[in-house]
Biopython code that builds the backbone (N, CA, C, O; Angstrom):
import numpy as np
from Bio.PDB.StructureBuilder import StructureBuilder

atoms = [
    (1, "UNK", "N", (0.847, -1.185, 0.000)),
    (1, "UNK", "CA", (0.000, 0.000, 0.000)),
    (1, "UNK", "C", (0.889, 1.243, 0.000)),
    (1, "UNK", "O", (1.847, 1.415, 0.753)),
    (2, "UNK", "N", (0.507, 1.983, -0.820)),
    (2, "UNK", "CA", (1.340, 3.119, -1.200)),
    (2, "UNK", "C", (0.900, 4.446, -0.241)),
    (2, "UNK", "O", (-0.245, 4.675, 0.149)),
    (3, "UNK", "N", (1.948, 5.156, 0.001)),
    (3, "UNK", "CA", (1.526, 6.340, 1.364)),
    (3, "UNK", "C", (0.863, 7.394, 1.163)),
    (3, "UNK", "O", (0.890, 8.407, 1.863)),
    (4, "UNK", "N", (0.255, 7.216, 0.227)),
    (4, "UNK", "CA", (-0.390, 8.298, -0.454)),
    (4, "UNK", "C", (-1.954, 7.522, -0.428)),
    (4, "UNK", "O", (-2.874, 8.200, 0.030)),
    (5, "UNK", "N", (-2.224, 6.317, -0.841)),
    (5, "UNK", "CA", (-3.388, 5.846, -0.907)),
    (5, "UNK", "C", (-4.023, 5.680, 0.951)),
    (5, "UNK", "O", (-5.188, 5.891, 1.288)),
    (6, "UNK", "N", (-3.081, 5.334, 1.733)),
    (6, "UNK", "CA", (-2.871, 5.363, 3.055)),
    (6, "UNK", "C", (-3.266, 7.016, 3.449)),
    (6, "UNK", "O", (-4.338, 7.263, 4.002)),
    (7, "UNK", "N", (-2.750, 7.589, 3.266)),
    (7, "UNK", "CA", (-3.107, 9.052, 3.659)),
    (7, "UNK", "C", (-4.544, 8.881, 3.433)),
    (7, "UNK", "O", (-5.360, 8.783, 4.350)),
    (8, "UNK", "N", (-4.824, 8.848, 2.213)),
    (8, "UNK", "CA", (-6.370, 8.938, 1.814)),
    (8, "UNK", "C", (-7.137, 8.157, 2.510)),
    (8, "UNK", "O", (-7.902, 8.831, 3.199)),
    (9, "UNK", "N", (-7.303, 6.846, 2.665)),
    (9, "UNK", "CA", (-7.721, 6.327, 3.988)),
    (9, "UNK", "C", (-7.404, 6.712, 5.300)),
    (9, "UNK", "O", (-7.964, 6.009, 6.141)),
    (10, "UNK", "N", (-6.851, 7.399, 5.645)),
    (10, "UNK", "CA", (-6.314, 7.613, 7.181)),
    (10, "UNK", "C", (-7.867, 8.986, 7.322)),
    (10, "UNK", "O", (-8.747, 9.037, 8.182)),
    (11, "UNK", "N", (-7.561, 10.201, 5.702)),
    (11, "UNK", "CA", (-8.321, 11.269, 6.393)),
    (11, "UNK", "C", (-9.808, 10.797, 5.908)),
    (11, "UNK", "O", (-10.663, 11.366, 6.587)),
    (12, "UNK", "N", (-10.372, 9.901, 4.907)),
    (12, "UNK", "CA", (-11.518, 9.259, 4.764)),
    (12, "UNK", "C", (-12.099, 8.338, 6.375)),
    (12, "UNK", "O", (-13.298, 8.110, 6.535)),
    (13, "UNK", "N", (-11.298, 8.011, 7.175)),
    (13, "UNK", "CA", (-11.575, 7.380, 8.738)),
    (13, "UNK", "C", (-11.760, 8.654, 9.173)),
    (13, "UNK", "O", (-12.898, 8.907, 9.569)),
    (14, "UNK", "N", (-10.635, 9.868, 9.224)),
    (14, "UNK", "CA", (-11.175, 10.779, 10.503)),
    (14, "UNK", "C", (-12.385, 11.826, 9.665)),
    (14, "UNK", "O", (-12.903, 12.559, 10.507)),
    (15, "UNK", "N", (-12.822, 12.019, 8.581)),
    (15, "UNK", "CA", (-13.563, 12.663, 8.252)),
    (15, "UNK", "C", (-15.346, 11.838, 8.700)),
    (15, "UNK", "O", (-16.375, 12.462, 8.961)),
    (16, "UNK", "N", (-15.181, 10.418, 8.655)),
    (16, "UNK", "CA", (-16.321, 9.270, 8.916)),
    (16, "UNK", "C", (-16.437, 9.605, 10.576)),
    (16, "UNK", "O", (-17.533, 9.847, 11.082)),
    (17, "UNK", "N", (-15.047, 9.590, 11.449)),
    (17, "UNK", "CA", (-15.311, 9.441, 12.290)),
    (17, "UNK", "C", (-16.041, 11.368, 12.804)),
    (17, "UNK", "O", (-17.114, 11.570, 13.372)),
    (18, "UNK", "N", (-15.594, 11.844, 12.607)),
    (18, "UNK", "CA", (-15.719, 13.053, 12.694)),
    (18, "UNK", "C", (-17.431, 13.616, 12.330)),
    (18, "UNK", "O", (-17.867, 14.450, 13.123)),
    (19, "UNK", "N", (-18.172, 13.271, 11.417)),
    (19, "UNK", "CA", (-19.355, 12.921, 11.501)),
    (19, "UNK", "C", (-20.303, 11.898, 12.214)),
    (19, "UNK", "O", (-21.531, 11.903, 12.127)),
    (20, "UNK", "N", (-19.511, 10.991, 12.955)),
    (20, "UNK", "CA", (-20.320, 10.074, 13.936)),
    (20, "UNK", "C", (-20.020, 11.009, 14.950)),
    (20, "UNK", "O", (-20.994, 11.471, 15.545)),
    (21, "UNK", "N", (-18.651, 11.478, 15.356)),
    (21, "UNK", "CA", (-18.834, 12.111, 16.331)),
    (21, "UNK", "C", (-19.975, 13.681, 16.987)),
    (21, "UNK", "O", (-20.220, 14.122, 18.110)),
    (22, "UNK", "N", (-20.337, 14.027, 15.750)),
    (22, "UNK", "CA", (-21.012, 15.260, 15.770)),
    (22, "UNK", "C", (-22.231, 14.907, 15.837)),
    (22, "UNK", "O", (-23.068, 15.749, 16.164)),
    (23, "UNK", "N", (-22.637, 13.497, 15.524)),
    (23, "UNK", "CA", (-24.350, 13.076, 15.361)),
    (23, "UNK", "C", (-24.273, 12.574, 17.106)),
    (23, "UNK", "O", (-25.250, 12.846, 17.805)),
    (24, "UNK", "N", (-23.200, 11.921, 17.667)),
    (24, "UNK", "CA", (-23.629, 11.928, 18.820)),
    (24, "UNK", "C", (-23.454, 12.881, 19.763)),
    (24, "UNK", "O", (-23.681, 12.713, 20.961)),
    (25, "UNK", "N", (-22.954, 14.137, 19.133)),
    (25, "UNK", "CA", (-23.090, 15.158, 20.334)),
    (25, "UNK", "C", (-24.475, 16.024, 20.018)),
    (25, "UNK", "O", (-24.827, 16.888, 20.822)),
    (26, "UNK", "N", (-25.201, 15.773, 18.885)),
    (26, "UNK", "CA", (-26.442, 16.068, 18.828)),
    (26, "UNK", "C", (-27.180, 15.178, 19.589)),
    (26, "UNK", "O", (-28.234, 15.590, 20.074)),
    (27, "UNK", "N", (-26.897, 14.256, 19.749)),
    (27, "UNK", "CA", (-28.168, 13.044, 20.468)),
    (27, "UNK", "C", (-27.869, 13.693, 22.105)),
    (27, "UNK", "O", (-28.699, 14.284, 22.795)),
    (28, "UNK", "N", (-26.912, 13.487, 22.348)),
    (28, "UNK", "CA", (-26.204, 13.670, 23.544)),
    (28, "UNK", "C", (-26.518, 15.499, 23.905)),
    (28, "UNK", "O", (-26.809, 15.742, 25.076)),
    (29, "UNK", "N", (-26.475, 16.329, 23.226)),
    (29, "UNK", "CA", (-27.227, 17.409, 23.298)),
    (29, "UNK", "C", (-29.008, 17.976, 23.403)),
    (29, "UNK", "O", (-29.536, 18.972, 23.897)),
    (30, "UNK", "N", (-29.598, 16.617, 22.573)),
    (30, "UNK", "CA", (-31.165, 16.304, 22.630)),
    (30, "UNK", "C", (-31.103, 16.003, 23.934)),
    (30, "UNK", "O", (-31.392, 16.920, 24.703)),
    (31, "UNK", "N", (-30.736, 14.731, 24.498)),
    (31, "UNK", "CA", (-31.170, 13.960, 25.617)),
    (31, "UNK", "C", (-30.932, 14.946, 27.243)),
    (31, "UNK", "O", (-31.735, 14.902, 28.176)),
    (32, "UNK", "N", (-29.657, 15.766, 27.228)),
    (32, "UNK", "CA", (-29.488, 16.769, 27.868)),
    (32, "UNK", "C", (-30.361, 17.490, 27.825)),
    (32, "UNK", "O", (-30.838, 17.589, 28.955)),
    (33, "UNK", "N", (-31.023, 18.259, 26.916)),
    (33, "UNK", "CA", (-32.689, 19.072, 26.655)),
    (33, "UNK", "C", (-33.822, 18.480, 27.243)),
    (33, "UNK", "O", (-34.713, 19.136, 27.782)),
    (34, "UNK", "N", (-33.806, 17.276, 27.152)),
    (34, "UNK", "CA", (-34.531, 16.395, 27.374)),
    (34, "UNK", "C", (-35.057, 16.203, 28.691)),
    (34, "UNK", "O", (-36.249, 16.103, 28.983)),
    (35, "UNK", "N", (-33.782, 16.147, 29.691)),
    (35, "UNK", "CA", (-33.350, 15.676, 30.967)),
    (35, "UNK", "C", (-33.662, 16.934, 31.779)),
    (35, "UNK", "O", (-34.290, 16.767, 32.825)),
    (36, "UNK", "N", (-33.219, 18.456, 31.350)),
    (36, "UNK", "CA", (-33.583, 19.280, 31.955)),
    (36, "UNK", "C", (-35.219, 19.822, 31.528)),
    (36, "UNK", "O", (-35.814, 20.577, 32.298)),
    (37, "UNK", "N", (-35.698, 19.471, 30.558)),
    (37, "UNK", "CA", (-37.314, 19.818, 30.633)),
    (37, "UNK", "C", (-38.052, 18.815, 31.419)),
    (37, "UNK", "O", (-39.089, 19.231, 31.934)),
    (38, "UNK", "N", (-37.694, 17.400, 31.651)),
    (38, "UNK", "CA", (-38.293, 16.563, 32.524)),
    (38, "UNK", "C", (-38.003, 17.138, 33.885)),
    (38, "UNK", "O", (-38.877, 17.594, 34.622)),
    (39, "UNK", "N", (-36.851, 17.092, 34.141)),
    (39, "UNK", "CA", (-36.259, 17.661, 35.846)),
    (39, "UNK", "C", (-37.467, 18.971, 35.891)),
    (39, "UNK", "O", (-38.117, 19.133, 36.923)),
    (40, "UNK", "N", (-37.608, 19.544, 35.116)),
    (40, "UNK", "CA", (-38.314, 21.056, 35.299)),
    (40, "UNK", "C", (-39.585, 20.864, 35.715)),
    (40, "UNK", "O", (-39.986, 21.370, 36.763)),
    (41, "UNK", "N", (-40.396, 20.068, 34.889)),
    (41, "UNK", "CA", (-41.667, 19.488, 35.033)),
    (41, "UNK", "C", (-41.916, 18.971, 36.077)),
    (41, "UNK", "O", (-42.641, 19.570, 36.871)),
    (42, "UNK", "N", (-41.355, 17.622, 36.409)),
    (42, "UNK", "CA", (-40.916, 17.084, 37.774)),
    (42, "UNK", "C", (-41.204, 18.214, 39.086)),
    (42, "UNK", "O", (-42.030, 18.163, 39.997)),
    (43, "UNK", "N", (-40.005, 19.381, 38.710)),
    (43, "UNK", "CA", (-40.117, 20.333, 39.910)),
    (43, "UNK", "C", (-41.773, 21.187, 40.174)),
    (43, "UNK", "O", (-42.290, 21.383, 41.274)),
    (44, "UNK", "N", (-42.230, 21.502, 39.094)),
    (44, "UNK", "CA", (-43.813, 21.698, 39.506)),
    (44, "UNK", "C", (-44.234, 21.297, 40.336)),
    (44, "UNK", "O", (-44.507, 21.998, 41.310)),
    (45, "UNK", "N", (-44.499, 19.785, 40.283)),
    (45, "UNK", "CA", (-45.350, 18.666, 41.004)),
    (45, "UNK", "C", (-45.560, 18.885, 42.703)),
    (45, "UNK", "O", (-46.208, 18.067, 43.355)),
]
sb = StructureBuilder()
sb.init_structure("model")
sb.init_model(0)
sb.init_chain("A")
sb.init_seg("    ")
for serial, (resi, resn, name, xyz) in enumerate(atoms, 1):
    if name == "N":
        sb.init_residue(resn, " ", resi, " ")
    sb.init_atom(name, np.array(xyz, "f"), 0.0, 1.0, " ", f" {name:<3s}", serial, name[0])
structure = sb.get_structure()
């Protein structure tokens, strides 16, 4: 494998990973929203 085709796979992984990582800081940003409108509600009661 030539270091050039290697490069290209190396930034094709961190560009893949780099979009999983951002979809779970949206989920992980929902569920945080989530957690403090329940806690809020909760506190009414």
């Amino acid at each position: 494998m030539s270091l050039q085709t290697l490069a290209i796979q190396v930034s094709r992984t961190n560009m893949a990973l780099a979009l999983v990582l951002e979809k779970a800081r949206e989920l992980a940003l929902r569920d945080i929203d989530i957690d403090l409108t329940l806690g809020d509600r909760d506190g009414c009661h």
